[in-house]
N, C-alpha and C positions, 0 to 999 in steps of 0.2 A: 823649734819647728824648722829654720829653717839649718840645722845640723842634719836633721831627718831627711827632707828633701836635696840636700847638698850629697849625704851618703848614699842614696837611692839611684839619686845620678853619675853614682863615681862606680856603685857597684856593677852598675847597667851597665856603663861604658866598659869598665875592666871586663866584664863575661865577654860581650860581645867582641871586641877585641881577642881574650883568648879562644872562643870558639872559631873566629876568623883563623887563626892563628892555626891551630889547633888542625883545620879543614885545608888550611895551605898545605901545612906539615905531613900528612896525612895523602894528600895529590886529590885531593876532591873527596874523597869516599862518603864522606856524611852529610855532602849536597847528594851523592846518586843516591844513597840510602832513603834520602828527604822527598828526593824524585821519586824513587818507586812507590813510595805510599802514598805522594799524592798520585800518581798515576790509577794505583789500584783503587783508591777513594773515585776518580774518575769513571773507572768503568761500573763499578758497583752502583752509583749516582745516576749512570747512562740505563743499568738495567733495573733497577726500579723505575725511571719513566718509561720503561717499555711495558714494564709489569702494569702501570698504572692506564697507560696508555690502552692495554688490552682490557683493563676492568673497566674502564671508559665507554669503551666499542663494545661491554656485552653489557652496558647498563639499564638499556633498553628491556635486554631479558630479564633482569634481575628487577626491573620494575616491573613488569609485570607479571609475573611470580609475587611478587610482592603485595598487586593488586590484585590477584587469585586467592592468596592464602587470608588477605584483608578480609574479602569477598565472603569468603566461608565461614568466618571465625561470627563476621558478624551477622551472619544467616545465623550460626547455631547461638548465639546470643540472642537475636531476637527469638526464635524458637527452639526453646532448649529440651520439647519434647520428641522433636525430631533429629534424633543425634544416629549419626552413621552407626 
């Protein structure tokens, strides 16, 4: 067991070291690379609450539509001889 947890800890440290490594060698390119996807995750994240934020502000309409179509379903439920 603890071979297992001693190797997990040597393998961890060697990656991380070689990808420091690696990112030194390299002049940064695979932090800016790291950056732009989180960047782009950012904006994507910013315009789904804008998206939600809009479905928010028209919720009002959409309940009531909601409570129209309610309205009617169980109008013609209770009288199903009067159907449009």
């Amino acid at each position: 067991m603890f071979k297992l947890i001693f190797r997990t800890i040597s393998l961890s440290t060697f990656l991380l070291i070689l990808i420091i490594g690696l990112a030194l060698w390299k002049g940064g390119d695979p932090f800016r690379k790291a950056g732009e996807i989180v960047t782009d995750a950012g904006k994507t994240i910013t315009r789904f609450g804008d998206f939600v934020d809009d479905v928010k502000r028209g919720g009002k309409k959409v309940q009531k539509t909601y409570d129209q179509l309610k309205e009617t379903i169980s109008e013609n439920d209770l009288n199903p001889a009067k159907k449009n």
